[in-house]
C-alpha positions as CSV (number, residue, x, y, z in Angstrom):
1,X,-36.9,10.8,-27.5
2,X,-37.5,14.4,-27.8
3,X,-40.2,16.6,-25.8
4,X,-41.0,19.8,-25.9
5,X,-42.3,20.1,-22.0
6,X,-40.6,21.1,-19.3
7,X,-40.4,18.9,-16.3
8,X,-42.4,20.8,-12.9
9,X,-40.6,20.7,-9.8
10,X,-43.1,18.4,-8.2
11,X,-42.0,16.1,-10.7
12,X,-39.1,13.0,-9.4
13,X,-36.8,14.4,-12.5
14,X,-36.5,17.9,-11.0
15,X,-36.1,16.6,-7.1
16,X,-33.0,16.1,-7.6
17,X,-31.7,18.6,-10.5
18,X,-32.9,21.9,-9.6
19,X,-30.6,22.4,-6.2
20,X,-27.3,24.2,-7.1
21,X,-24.3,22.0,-6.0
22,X,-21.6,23.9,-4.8
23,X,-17.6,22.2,-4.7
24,X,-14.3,23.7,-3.2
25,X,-11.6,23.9,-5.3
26,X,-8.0,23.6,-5.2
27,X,-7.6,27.9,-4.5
28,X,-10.3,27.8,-2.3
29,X,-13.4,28.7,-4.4
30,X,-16.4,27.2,-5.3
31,X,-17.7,25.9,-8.5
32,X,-21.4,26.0,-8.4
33,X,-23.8,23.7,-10.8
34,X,-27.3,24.1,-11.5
35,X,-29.2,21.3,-13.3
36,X,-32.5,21.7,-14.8
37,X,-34.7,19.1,-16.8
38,X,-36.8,19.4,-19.8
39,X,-38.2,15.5,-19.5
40,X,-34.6,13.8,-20.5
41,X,-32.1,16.6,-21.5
42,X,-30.6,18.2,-18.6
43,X,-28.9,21.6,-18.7
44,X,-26.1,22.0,-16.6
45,X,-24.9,25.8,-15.6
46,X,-22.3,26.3,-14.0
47,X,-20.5,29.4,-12.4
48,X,-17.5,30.1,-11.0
49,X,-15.5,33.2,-9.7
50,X,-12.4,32.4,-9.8
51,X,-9.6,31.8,-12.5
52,X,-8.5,33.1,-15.7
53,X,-10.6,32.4,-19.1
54,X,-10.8,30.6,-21.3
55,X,-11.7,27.5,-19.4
56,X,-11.3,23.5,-19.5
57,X,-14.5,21.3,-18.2
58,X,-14.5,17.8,-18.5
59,X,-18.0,16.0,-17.8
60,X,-18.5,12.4,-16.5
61,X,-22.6,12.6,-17.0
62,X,-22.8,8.5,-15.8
63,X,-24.2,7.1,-18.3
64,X,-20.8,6.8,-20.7
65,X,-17.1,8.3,-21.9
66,X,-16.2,11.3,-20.1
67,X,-16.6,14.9,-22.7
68,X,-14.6,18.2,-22.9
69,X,-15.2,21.4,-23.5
70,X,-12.5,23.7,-24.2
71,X,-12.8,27.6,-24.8
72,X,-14.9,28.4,-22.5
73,X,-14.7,31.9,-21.9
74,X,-17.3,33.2,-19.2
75,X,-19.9,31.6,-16.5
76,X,-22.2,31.0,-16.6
77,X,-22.2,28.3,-18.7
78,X,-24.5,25.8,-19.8
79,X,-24.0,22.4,-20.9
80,X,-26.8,20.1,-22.3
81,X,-26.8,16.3,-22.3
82,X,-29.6,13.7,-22.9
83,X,-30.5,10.8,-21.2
84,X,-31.5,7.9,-23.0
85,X,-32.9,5.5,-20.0
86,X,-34.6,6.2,-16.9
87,X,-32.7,6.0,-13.9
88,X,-29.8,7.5,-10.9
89,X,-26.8,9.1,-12.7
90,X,-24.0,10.5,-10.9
91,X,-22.1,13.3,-12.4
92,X,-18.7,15.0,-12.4
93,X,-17.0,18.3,-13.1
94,X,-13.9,19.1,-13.3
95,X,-12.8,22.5,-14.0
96,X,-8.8,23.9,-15.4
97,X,-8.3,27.5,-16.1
98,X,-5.6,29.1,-18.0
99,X,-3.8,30.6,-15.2
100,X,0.0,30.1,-14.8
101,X,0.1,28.2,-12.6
102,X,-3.3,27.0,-13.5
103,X,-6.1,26.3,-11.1
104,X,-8.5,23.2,-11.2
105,X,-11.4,22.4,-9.3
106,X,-14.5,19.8,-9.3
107,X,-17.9,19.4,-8.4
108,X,-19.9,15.6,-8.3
109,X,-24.1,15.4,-7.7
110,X,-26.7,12.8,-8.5
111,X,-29.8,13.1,-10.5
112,X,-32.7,11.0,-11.4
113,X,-34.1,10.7,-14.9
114,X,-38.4,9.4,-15.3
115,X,-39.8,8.2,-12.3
116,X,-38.8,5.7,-10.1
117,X,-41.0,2.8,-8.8
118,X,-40.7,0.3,-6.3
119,X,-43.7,-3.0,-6.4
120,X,-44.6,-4.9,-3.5
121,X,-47.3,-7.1,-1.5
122,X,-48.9,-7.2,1.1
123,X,-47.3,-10.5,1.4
124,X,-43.6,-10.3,0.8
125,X,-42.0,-12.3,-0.9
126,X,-44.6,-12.9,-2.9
127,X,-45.4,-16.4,-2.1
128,X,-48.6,-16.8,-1.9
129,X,-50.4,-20.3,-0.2
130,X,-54.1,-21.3,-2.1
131,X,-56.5,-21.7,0.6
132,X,-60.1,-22.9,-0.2
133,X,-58.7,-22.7,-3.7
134,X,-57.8,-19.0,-4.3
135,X,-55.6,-16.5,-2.8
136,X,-55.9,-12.6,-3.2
137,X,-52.7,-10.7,-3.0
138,X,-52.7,-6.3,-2.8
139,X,-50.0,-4.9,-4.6
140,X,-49.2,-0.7,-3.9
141,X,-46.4,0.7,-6.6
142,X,-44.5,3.0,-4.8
143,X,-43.0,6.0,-6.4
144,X,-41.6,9.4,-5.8
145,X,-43.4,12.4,-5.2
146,X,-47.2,12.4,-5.8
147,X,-48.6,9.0,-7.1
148,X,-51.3,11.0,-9.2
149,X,-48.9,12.8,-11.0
150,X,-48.5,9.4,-13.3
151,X,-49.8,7.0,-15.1
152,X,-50.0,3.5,-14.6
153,X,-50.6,-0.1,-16.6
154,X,-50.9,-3.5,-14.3
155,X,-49.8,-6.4,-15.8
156,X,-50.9,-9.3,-13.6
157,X,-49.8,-13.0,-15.5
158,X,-52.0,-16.1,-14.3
159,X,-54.3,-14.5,-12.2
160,X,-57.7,-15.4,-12.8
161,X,-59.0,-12.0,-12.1
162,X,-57.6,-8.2,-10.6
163,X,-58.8,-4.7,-9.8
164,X,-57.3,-1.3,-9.5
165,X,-57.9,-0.2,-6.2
166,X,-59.0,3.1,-4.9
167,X,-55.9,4.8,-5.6
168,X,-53.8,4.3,-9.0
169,X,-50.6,3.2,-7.7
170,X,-52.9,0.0,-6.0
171,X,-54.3,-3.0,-7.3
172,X,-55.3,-6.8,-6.2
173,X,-54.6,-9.4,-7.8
174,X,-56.7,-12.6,-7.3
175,X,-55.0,-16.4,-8.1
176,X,-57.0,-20.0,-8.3
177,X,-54.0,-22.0,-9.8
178,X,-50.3,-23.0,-8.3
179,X,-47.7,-22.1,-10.7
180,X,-45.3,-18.9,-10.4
181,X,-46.2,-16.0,-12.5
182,X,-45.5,-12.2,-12.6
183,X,-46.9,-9.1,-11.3
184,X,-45.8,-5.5,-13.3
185,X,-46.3,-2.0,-13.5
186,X,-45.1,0.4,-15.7
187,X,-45.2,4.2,-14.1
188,X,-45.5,7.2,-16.4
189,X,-44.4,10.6,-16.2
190,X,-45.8,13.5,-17.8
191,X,-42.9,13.3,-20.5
192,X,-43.6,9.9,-21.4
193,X,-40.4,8.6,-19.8
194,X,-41.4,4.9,-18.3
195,X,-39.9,3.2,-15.5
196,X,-41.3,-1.1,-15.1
197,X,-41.0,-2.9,-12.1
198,X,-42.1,-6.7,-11.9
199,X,-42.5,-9.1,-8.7
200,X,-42.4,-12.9,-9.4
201,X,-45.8,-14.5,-7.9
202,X,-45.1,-17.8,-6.7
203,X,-48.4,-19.7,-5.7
204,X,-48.3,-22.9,-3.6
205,X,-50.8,-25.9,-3.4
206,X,-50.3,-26.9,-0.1
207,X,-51.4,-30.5,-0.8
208,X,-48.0,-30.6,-2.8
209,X,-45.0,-31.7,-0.8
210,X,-42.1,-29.0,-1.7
211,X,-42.5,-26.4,-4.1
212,X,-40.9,-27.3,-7.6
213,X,-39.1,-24.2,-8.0
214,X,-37.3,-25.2,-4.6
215,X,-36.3,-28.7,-6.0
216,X,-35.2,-26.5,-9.0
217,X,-32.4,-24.8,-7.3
218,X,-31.4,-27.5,-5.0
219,X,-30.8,-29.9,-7.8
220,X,-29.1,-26.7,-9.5
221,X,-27.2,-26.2,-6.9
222,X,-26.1,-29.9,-6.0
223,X,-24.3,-30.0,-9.3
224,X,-21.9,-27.6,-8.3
225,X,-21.0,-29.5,-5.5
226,X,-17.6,-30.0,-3.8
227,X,-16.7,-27.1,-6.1
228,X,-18.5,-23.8,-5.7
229,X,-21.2,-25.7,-3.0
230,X,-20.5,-26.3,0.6
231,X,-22.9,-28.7,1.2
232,X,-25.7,-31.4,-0.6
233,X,-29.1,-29.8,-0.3
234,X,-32.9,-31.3,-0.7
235,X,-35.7,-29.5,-1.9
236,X,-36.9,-28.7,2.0
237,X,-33.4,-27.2,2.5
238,X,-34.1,-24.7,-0.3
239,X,-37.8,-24.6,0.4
240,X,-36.7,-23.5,4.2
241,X,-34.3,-21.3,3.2
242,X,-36.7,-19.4,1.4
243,X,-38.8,-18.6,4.3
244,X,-36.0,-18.0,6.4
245,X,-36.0,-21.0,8.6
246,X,-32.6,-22.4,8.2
247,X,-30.5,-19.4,7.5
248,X,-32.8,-17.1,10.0
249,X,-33.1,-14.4,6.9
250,X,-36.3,-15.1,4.2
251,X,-34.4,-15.2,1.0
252,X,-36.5,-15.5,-2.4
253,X,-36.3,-18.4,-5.1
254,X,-35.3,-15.3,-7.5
255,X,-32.5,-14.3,-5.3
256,X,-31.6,-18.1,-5.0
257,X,-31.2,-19.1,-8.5
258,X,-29.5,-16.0,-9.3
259,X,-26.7,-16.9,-7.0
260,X,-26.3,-20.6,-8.9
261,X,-26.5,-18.4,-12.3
262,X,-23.8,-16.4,-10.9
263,X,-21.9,-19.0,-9.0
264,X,-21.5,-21.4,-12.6
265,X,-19.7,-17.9,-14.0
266,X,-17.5,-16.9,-10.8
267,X,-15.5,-19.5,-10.0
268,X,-13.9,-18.0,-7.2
269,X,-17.3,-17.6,-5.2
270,X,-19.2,-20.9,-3.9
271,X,-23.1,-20.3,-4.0
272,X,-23.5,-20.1,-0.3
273,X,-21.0,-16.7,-0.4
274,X,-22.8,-15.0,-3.1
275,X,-25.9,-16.1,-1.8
276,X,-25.5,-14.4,1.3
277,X,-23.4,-11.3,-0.3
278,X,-25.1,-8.1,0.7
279,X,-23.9,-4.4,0.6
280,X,-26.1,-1.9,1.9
281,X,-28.4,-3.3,-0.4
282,X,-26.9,-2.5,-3.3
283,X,-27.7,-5.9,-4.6
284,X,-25.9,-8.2,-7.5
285,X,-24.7,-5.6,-9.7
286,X,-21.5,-5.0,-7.1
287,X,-20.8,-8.3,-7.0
288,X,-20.0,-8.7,-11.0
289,X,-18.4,-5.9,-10.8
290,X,-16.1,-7.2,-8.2
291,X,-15.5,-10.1,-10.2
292,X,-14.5,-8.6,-13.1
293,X,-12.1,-5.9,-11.2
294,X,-10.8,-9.4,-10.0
295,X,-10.4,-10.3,-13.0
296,X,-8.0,-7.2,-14.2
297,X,-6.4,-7.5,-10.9
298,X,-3.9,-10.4,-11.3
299,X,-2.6,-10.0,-7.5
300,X,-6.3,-9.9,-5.9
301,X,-9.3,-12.2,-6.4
302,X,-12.7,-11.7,-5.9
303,X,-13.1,-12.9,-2.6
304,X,-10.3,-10.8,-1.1
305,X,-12.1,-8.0,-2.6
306,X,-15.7,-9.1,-1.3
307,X,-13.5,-9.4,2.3
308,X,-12.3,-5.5,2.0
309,X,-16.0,-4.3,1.2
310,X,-17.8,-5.9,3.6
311,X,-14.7,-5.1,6.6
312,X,-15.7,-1.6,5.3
313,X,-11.5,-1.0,4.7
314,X,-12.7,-0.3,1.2
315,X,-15.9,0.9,-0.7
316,X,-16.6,-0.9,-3.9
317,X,-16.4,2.8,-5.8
318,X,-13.1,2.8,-4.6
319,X,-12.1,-0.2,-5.8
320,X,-13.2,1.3,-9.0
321,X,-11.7,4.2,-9.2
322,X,-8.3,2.5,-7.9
323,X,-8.4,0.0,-11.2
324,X,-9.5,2.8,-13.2
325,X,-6.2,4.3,-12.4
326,X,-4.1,0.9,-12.8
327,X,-5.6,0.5,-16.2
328,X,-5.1,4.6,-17.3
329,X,-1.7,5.1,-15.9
330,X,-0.4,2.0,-14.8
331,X,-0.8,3.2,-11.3
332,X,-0.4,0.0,-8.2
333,X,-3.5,-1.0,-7.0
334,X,-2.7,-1.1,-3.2
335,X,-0.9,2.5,-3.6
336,X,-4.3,3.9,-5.0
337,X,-6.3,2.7,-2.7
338,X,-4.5,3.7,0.2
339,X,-4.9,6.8,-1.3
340,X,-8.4,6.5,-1.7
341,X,-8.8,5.9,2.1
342,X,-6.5,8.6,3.1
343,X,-9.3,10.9,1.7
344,X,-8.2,11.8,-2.3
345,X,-11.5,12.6,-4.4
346,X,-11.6,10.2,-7.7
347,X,-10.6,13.7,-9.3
348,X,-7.5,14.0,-7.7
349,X,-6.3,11.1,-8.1
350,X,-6.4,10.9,-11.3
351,X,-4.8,14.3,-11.7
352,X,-1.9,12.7,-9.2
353,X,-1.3,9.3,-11.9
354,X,-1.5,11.4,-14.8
355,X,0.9,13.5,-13.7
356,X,3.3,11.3,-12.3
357,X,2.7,9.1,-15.8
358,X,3.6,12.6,-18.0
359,X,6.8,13.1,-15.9
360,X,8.1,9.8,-15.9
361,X,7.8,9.9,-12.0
362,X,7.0,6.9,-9.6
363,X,4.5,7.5,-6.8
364,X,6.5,8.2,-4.3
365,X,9.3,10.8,-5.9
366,X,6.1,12.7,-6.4
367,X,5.0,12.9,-2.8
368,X,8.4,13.9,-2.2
369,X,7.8,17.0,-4.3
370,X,4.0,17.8,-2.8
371,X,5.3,17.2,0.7
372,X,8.3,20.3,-0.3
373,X,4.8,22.3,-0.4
374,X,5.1,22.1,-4.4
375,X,1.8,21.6,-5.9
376,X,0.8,19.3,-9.3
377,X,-0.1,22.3,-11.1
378,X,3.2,24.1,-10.1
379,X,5.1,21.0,-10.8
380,X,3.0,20.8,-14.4
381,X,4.2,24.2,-14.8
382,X,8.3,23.7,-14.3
383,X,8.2,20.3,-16.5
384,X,6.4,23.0,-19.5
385,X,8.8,25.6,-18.4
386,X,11.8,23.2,-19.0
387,X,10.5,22.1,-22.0
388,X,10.5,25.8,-23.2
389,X,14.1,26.7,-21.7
390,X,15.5,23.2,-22.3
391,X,16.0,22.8,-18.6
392,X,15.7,20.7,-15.7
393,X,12.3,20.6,-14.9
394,X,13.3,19.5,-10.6
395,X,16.0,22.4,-11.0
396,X,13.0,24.4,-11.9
397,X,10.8,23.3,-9.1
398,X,13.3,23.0,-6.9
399,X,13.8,27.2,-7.4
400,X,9.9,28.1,-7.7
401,X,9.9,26.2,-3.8
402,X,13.0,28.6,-2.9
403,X,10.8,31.5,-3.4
404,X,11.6,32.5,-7.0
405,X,8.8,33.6,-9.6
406,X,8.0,31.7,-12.8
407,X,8.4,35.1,-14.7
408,X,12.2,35.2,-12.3
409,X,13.2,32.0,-13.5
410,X,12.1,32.0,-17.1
411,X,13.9,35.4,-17.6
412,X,17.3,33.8,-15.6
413,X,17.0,30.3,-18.3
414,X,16.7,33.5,-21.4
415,X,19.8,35.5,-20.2
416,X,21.9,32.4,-19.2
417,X,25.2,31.6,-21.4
418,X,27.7,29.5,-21.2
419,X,29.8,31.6,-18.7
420,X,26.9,31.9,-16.5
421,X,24.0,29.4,-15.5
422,X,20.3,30.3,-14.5
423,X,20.8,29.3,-10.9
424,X,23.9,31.7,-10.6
425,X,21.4,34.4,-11.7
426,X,18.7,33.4,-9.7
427,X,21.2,33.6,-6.5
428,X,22.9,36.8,-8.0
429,X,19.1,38.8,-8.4
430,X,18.1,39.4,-12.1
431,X,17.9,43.5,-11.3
432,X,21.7,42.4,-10.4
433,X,22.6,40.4,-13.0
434,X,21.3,42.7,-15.7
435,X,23.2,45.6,-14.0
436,X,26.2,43.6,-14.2
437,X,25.7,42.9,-17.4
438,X,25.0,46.7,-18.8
439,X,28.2,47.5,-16.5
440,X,30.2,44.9,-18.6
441,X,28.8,46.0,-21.4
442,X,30.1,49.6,-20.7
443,X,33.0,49.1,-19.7
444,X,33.7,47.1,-22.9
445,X,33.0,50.1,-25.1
446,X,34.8,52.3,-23.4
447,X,37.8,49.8,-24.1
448,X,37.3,49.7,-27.8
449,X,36.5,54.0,-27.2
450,X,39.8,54.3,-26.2
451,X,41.8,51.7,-28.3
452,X,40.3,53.5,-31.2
453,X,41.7,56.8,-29.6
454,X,44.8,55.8,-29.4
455,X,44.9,55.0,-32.4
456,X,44.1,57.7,-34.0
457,X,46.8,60.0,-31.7
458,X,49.3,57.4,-32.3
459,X,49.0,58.4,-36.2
460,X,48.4,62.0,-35.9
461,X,51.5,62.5,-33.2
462,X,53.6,59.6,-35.5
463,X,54.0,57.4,-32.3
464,X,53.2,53.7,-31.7
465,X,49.9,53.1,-29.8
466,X,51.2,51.7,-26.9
467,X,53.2,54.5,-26.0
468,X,49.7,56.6,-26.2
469,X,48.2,54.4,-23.6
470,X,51.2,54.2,-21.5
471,X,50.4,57.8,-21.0
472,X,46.4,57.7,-20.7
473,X,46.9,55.4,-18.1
474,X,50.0,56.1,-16.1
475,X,51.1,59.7,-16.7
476,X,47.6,61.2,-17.7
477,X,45.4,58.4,-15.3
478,X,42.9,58.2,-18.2
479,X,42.4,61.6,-19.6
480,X,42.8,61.8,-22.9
481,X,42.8,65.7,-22.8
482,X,45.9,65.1,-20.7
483,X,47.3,62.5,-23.5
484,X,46.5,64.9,-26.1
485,X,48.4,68.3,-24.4
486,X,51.3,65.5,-23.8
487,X,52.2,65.0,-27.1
488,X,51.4,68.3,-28.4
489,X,53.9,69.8,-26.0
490,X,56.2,66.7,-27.2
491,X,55.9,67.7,-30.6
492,X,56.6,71.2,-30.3
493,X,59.7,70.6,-28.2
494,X,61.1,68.8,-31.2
495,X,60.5,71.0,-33.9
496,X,62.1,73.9,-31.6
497,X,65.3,71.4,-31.5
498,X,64.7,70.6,-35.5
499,X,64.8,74.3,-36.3
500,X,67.7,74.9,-34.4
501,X,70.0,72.0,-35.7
502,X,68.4,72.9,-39.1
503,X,70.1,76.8,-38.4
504,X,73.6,75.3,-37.1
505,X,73.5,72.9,-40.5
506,X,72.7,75.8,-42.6
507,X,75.2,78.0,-40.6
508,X,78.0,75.6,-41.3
509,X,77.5,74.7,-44.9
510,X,77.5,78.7,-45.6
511,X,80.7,78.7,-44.6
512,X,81.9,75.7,-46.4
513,X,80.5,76.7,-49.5
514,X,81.2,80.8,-48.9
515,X,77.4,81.7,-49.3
516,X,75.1,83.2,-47.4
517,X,72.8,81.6,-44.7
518,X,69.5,82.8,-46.5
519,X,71.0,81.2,-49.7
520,X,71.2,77.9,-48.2
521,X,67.9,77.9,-45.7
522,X,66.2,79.0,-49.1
523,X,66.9,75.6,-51.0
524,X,66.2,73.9,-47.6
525,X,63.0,75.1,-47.5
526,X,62.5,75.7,-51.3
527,X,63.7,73.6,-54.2
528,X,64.9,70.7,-51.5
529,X,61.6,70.9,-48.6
530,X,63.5,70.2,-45.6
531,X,66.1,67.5,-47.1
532,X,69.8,68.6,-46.0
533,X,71.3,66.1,-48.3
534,X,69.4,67.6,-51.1
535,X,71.1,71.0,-50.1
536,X,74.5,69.1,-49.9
537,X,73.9,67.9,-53.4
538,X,72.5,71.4,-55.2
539,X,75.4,73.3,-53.1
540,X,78.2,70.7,-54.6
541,X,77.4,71.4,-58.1
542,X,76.8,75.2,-57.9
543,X,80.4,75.3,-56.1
544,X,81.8,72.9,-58.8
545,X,80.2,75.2,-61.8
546,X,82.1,78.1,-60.4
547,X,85.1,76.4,-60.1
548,X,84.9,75.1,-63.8
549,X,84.3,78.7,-64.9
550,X,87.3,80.0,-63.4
551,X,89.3,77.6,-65.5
């Protein structure tokens, strides 16, 4: 259905829809939602002032599977849906920003699509005695907001004649024949969205004994006797019942054969319990539904559930929500809905089982963490860290509680090694550790500095290099100016003593071989370059020529 008109607040669809709906969240803000209705498309803006873009909403609009958008990157920020059927729809919103560690919030309303109507009699139930062989009944259809803001069409079967009263929302409705029939009307609003209710008209001769639609049901409900009946009941049982004689409360034929219909189909139930079942007046619809969480709860049957709603120690939405749970996370019934009643939002706890679900956590090791003042997002957070650092994501949590920063302990999980683990660096400081580190560092290269010195010393001053340290770190206490002045004064010392053994050697063989001392110091320095044997050698075969000459 599409419509180009926009609902006006006096209409029922914008009672509801046009009053912002504020939520805390986790941090403390508020999420604030404004719905507005063109006939059966709602837009929903929201704004919030808190948290870092973009954004995560999920929507539960009531009428189906929950949606996401992802992306979004301001507020406000619509979001349309349609509604296909007239009616109450609760919605949800829940709200995750990007922040590390991120922040979540929700926000829940109700809204009402079309118009809403409500049929009744003057005479209620509607069962209506012939007398003089008619009976007149007044019907008003009840709505919200102003009755002449819509449209209605009466539908009265088996009367022999009606009339719309002075007002369009009332009629009369005038019967000469007994027989049950129906009495309808259809409400419109200006969008053409419909809403139908319908009363069932029961007309009764009384020249006839019991009404057949009572010796319906109590033949009905006979056959379901010992099993899901207490007792045997004629027609004036049900008949009395009906006005309220025998059980003190008028109950209607409908409401009566509707509790055999639904007493043949819940086996757990006799007809007198669901016959009586009432919840605020919320009607049948609870009741299935109670029977079929019975029916995905193997420990729990309907009627123990029926006994916790009606005790008030549960609500039937929390029932709900608490199978929800068991059936998304595998979450224990009992646990959830203790939780439930402790006060946790159908938000939270789904955020709780998911969590504990993702980290492979039972219920109670979780609590364990919360209780150390560690939050689900923060706890989200160090099992994402871990993955990253290929940690231990309770080491992790464990240190974010101590008092360390995300950006501490990610940077002590980069510059850990295998002489030194993240938690020593997180005790040690990382302003510490690092200066540590460039201190290690340092000192390192002055090592190879001054191995590479002495190395080079050791060749130029023809020592071994460990004599050249001995002396930078003993004699000279690391001062290589000190080390180099050593062995310069070492070297010169020895060529003093060279020059003067190589005088004495030159003295000596000048007299051995009667020539002068320049003579010889000339081939040591000349033709031999500082080798004495050499000089021996040359001197040998000058004295040996001289000899032969003389001959």
């Amino acid at each position: 259905m599409s419509h180009n008109r926009v609902f006006s607040l006096t209409l029922v669809l914008a009672l509801l829809l046009v009053t912002p709906t504020a939520a805390l969240a986790e941090d403390g803000q508020f999420i604030t939602v404004t719905p507005t209705a063109t006939c059966d498309e709602v837009d929903f803006e929201v704004a919030v002032e808190w948290g870092t873009a973009p954004y995560s909403l999920t929507w539960e609009f009531g009428d189906g599977e929950p949606i996401t958008v992802d992306d979004v990157k301001s507020f406000p920020h619509t979001t349309s849906h349609p509604y296909s059927v007239s009616g109450d729809y609760e919605w949800t919103l829940s709200i995750v920003d990007s922040s590390d560690p991120e922040m979540t919030g929700t926000a829940s309303g109700t809204m009402t699509i079309g118009p809403t109507v409500t049929l009744i009699a003057d005479i209620m139930p509607t069962f209506l005695i012939l007398d003089s062989g008619e009976v007149t009944a007044n019907f008003t259809a009840e709505v919200a907001n102003d009755p002449s803001s819509y449209t209605y069409q009466w539908n009265f079967v088996g009367a022999s004649d009606f009339a719309i009263g002075p007002d369009p929302n009332t009629a009369s409705a005038t019967y000469t024949v007994a027989d049950k029939f129906t009495a309808s009307v259809t409400v419109t609003d200006a969008c053409g969205l419909t809403q139908t209710d319908t009363l069932l008209i029961v007309v009764f001769d009384p020249q006839t004994y019991c009404h057949p639609r009572a010796k319906q049901i109590a033949d009905a409900v006979n056959s379901l006797y010992p099993g899901q009946a207490e007792t045997l009941y004629t027609c004036v049982d049900i008949y009395e019942i009906f006005l309220g004689s025998l059980t003190g409360t008028q109950t209607g034929f409908g409401r009566l054969w509707h509790a055999y219909q639904l007493a043949s189909t819940i086996e757990d139930l006799t007809w007198e319990q669901i016959r009586d079942w009432s919840l605020d007046g919320t009607g049948w619809g609870l009741l299935v539904q109670l029977d079929r969480f019975a029916d995905a709860i193997d420990e729990l049957g309907i009627a123990d559930l029926i006994d916790r709603v009606l005790s008030g120690e549960n609500t039937v939405g929390q029932i709900r929500t608490a199978l929800r749970n068991v059936v998304r996370y595998e979450a224990d019934f009992e646990d959830a809905l203790s939780r439930l009643a402790d006060g946790a939002s159908p938000g939270e706890m789904g955020q709780f089982y998911r969590l504990a679900q993702e980290m492979d956590l039972t219920p109670e090791i979780l609590d364990s963490y919360l209780e150390m003042g560690i939050s689900m997002p923060e706890l989200k957070h160090a099992a994402k860290l871990a993955t990253q650092t290929d940690g231990d994501w309770a080491t992790l949590a464990a240190a974010h509680a101590a008092g360390h920063s995300w950006g501490e302990i990610g940077q002590a999980y980069r510059l850990a090694d295998e002489d030194t683990e993240a938690t020593e660096i997180l005790e040690i400081g990382i302003q510490e550790f690092r200066r540590q580190q460039r201190e290690e560092v340092r000192e390192e290269s002055e090592t190879e500095r001054d191995l590479r010195t002495a190395t080079r010393l050791a060749e130029q001053y023809d020592v071994n290099e460990t004599e050249v340290m001995d002396v930078f770190n003993n004699q000279c206490d690391a001062d290589w100016s000190c080390v180099r002045s050593h062995f310069r004064e070492q070297t010169s010392a020895s060529a003093n003593d060279q020059t003067e053994k190589n005088l004495r050697t030159a003295t000596r063989l000048a007299a051995q071989y009667s020539v002068s001392e320049e003579d010889v110091m000339g081939l040591f320095n000349g033709v031999c370059q500082g080798d004495w044997n050499c000089v021996r050698s040359h001197l040998r075969d000058q004295a040996r020529e001289e000899r032969d000459k003389d001959k």
